[in-house]
C-alpha positions as CSV (number, residue, x, y, z in Angstrom):
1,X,23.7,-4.6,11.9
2,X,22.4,-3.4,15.3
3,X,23.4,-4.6,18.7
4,X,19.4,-6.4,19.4
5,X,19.5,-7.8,16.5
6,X,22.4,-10.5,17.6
7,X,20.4,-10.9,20.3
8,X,17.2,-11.9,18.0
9,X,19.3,-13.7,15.6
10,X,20.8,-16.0,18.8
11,X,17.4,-16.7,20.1
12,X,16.8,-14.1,22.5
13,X,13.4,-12.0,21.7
14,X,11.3,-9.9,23.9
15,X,8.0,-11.6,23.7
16,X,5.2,-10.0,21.0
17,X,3.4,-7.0,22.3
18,X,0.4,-5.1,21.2
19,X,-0.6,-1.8,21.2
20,X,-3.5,-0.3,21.5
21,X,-4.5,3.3,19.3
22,X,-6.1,6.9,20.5
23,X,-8.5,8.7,18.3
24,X,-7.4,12.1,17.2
25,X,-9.7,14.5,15.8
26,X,-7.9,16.2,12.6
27,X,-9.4,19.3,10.6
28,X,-9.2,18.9,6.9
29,X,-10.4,22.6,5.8
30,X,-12.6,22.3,3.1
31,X,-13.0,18.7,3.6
32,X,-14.2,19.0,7.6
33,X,-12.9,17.4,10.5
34,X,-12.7,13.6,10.6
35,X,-11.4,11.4,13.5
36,X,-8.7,9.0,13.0
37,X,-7.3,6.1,15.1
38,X,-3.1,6.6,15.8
39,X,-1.6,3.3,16.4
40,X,0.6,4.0,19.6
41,X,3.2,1.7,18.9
42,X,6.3,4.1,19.5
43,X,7.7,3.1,15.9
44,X,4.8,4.4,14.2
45,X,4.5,7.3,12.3
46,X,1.6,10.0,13.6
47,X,0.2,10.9,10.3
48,X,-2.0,13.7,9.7
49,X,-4.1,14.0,7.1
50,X,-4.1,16.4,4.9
51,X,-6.7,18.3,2.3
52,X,-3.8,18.2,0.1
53,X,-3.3,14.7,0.1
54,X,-7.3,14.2,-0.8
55,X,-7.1,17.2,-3.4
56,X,-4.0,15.1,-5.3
57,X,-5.9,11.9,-5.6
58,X,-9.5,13.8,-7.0
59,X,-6.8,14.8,-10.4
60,X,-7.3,11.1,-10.9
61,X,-10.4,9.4,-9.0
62,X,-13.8,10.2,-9.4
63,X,-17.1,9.9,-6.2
64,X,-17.8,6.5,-7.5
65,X,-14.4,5.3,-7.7
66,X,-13.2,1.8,-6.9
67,X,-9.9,1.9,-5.2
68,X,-7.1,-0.7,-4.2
69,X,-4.9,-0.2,-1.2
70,X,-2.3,-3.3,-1.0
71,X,-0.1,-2.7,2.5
72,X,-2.9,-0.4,3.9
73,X,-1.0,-0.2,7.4
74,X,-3.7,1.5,9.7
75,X,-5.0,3.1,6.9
76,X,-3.2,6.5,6.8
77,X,-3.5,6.1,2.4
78,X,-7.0,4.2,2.8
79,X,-8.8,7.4,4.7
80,X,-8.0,10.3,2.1
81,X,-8.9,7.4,-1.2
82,X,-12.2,7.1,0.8
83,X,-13.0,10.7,1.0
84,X,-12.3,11.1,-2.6
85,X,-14.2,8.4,-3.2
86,X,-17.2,9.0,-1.3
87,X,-20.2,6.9,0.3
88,X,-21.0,6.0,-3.5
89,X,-17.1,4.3,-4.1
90,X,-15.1,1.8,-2.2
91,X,-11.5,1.4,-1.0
92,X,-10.5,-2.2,-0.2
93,X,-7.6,-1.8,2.4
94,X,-5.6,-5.0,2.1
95,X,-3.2,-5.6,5.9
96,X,-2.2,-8.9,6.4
97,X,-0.8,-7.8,10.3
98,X,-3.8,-9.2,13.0
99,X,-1.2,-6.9,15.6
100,X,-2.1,-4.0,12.8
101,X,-5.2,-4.8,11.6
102,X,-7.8,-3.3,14.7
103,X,-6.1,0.3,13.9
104,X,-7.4,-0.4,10.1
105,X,-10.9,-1.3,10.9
106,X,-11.5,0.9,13.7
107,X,-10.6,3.8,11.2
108,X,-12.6,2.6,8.9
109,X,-15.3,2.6,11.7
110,X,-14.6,5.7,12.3
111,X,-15.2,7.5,8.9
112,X,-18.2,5.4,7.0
113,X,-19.9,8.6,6.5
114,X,-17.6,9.9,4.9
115,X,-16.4,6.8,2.6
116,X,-16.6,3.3,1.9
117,X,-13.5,1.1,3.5
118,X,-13.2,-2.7,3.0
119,X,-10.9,-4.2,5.0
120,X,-9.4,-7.6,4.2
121,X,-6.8,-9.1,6.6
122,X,-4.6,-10.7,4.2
123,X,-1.9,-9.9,2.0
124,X,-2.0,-9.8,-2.3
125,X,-0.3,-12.1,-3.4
126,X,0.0,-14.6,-6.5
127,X,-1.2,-17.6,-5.0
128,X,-3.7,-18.2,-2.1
129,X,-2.2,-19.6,0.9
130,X,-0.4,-19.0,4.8
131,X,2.5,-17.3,4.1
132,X,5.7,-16.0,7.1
133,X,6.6,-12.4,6.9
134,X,9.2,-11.4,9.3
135,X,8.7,-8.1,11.3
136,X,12.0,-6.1,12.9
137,X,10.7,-5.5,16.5
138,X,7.9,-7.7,19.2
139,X,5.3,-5.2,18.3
140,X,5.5,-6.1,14.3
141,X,5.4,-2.7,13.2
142,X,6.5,-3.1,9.9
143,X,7.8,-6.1,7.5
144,X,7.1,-8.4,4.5
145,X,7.9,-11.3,2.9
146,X,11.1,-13.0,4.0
147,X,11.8,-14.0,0.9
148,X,13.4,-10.5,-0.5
149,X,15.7,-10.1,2.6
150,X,19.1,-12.0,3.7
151,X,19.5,-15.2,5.4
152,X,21.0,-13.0,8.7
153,X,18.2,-10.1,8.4
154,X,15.3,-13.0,8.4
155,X,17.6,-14.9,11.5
156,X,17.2,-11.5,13.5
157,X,13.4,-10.9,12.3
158,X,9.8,-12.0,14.4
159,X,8.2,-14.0,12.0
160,X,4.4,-14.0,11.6
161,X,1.7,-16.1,10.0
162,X,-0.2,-14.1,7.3
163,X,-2.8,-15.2,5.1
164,X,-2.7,-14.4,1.4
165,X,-5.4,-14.1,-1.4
166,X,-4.9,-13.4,-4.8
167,X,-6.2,-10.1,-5.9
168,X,-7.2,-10.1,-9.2
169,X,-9.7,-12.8,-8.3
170,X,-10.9,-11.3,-4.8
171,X,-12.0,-8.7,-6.9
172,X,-13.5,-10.4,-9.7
173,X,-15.1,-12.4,-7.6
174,X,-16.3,-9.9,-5.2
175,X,-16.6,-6.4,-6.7
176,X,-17.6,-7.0,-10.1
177,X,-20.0,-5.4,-10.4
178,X,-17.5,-2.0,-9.4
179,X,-14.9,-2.9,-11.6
180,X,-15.4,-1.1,-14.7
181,X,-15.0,1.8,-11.9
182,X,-11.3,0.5,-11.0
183,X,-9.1,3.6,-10.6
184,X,-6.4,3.3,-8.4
185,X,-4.4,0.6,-6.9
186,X,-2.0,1.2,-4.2
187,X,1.1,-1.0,-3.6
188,X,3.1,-1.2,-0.4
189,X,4.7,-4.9,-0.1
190,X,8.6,-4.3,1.1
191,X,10.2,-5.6,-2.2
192,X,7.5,-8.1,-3.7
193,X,5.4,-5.3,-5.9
194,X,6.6,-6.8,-9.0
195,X,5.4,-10.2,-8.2
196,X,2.3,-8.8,-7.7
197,X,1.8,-6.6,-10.1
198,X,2.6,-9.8,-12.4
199,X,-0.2,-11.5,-10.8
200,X,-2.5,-8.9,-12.2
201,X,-1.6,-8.3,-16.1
202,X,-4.7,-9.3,-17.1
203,X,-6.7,-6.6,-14.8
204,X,-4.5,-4.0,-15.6
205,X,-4.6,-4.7,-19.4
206,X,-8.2,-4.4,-19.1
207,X,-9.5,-1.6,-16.5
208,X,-6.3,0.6,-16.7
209,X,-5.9,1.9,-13.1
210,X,-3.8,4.2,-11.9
211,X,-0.7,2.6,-9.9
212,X,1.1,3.8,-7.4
213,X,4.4,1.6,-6.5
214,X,6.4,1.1,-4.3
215,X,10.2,1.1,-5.3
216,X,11.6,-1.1,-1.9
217,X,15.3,0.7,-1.2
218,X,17.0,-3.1,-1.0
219,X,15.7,-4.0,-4.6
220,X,18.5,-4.9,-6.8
221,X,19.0,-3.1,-10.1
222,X,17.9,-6.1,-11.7
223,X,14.3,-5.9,-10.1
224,X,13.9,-2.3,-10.5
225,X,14.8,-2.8,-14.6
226,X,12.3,-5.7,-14.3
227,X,9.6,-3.6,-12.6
228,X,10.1,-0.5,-15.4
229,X,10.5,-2.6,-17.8
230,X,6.8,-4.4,-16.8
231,X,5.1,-1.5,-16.7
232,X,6.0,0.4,-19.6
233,X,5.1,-2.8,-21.7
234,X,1.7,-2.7,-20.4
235,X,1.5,1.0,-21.4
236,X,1.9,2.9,-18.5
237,X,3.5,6.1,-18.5
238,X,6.1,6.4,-15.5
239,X,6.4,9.1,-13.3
240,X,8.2,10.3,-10.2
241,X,6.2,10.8,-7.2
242,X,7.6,13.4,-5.2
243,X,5.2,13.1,-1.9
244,X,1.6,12.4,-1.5
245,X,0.5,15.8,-2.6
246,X,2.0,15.8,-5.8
247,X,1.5,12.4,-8.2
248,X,2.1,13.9,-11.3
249,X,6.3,14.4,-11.3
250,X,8.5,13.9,-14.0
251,X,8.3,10.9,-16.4
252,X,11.0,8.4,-15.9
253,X,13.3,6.3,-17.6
254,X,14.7,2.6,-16.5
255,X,17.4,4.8,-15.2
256,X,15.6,6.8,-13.7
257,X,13.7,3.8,-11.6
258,X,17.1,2.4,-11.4
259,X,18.6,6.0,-9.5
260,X,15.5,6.0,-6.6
261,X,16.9,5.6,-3.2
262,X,13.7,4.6,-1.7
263,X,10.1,5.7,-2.6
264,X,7.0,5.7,-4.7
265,X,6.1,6.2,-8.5
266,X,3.0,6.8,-10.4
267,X,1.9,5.3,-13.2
268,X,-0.5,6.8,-15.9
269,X,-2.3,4.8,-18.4
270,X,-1.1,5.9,-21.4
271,X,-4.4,6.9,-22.9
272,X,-4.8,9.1,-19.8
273,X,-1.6,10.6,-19.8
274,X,-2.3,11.2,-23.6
275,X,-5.3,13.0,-22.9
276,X,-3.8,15.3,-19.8
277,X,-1.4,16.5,-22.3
């Protein structure tokens, strides 16, 4: 427990602040330069992208491609997805933070030439509705759902009004006529990926994506066994996902879920992952 966040917990909070961004231009080799909004919020990360980042998602995703990024922050995941998916494919960037969201579109903005980038300021979840996520600092750099955290972490957190939609029918409703070109959905939600990935059984049993979930580092044992234990039963092959230039690590167990500190895995359909082999 840190010192400020007595001090939130009792009451006293800075007031909410926003920050603004700065466009960076950033060489990608091969790939050419592309400019890219930087959120200057001083808990952000500066990411750079990378040609290797782009070159590991085009093993899996096709020009063409429809994409999912759940948790799309200012779009530091959405960017490379939309370069490997080209003008002719679409990424919907799901960020339910209005203090986050202008980053989002304005990179977005910023690279339609180079690919297709929805944004949609809400966040996935099962049932349509206004939902409080709590954020750790006045700027609301990062956070989620309250419900995943303790009674004394969501005392010391700045809540925020988010809108939700449900997913599965956002996208039947508005990209049908893309999903039999569903690829790749991203997941990002501090601790509530199961419950969303629940929510979408019946689009997964039937256009067979490519995941890539997030494993929160508070998730009990029981969650992570749950979220494993979900995933293989749909028929999805496992795998570590040792950074965002290499998808493809080892397969996993429940164990092996169980044993992550914090991170990412990837999961293959199993007819794909049959094939690779």
């Amino acid at each position: 427990m840190k010192l400020r966040e007595v001090f939130y917990a009792l009451g006293i909070k800075p007031q909410p602040r926003t920050y603004g961004f700065e466009v960076q231009t950033q060489d990608l080799g091969q790939y050419g330069p592309i400019q890219y909004a930087r959120w200057l919020h001083p808990r952000a990360y500066d990411h750079q992208v990378k040609p290797a980042e782009i070159d590991a998602l085009r093993q899996f995703i096709e020009p063409g491609d429809l994409c999912v990024d759940v948790g799309a922050h200012c779009g530091d995941t959405a960017v490379p997805m939309a370069i490997a998916t080209g003008t002719d494919g679409c990424v919907v960037a799901m960020e339910p933070n209005r203090y986050l969201f202008p980053v989002l579109e304005e990179n977005a903005r910023l690279n339609a030439e180079r690919g297709r980038i929805d944004c949609v300021m809400a966040a996935a979840t099962p049932e349509p509705g206004t939902y409080t996520f709590g954020y750790t600092d006045p700027g609301f750099c990062n956070g989620g759902a309250d419900g995943k955290l303790t009674w004394w972490r969501r005392r010391a957190q700045f809540p925020l009004q988010v809108e939700g939609k449900n997913l599965d029918t956002l996208l039947r409703t508005q990209y049908a006529d893309r999903l039999d070109r569903l690829r790749y959905i991203k997941t990002d939600t501090e601790g509530n990926d199961l419950e969303l990935l629940r929510s979408l059984t019946g689009l997964l049993a039937e256009y067979r994506p490519h995941l890539r979930v997030e494993v929160y580092k508070f998730c009990s044992t029981e969650y992570r066994e749950q979220l494993f234990h979900l995933l293989d039963g749909l028929g999805y092959q496992v795998r570590a996902m040792p950074s965002d230039r290499d998808f493809f690590g080892k397969p996993l167990t429940a164990a092996g879920v169980r044993a992550i500190e914090h991170g990412d895995i990837f999961c293959v359909p199993s007819e794909a992952a049959t094939q690779a082999a």
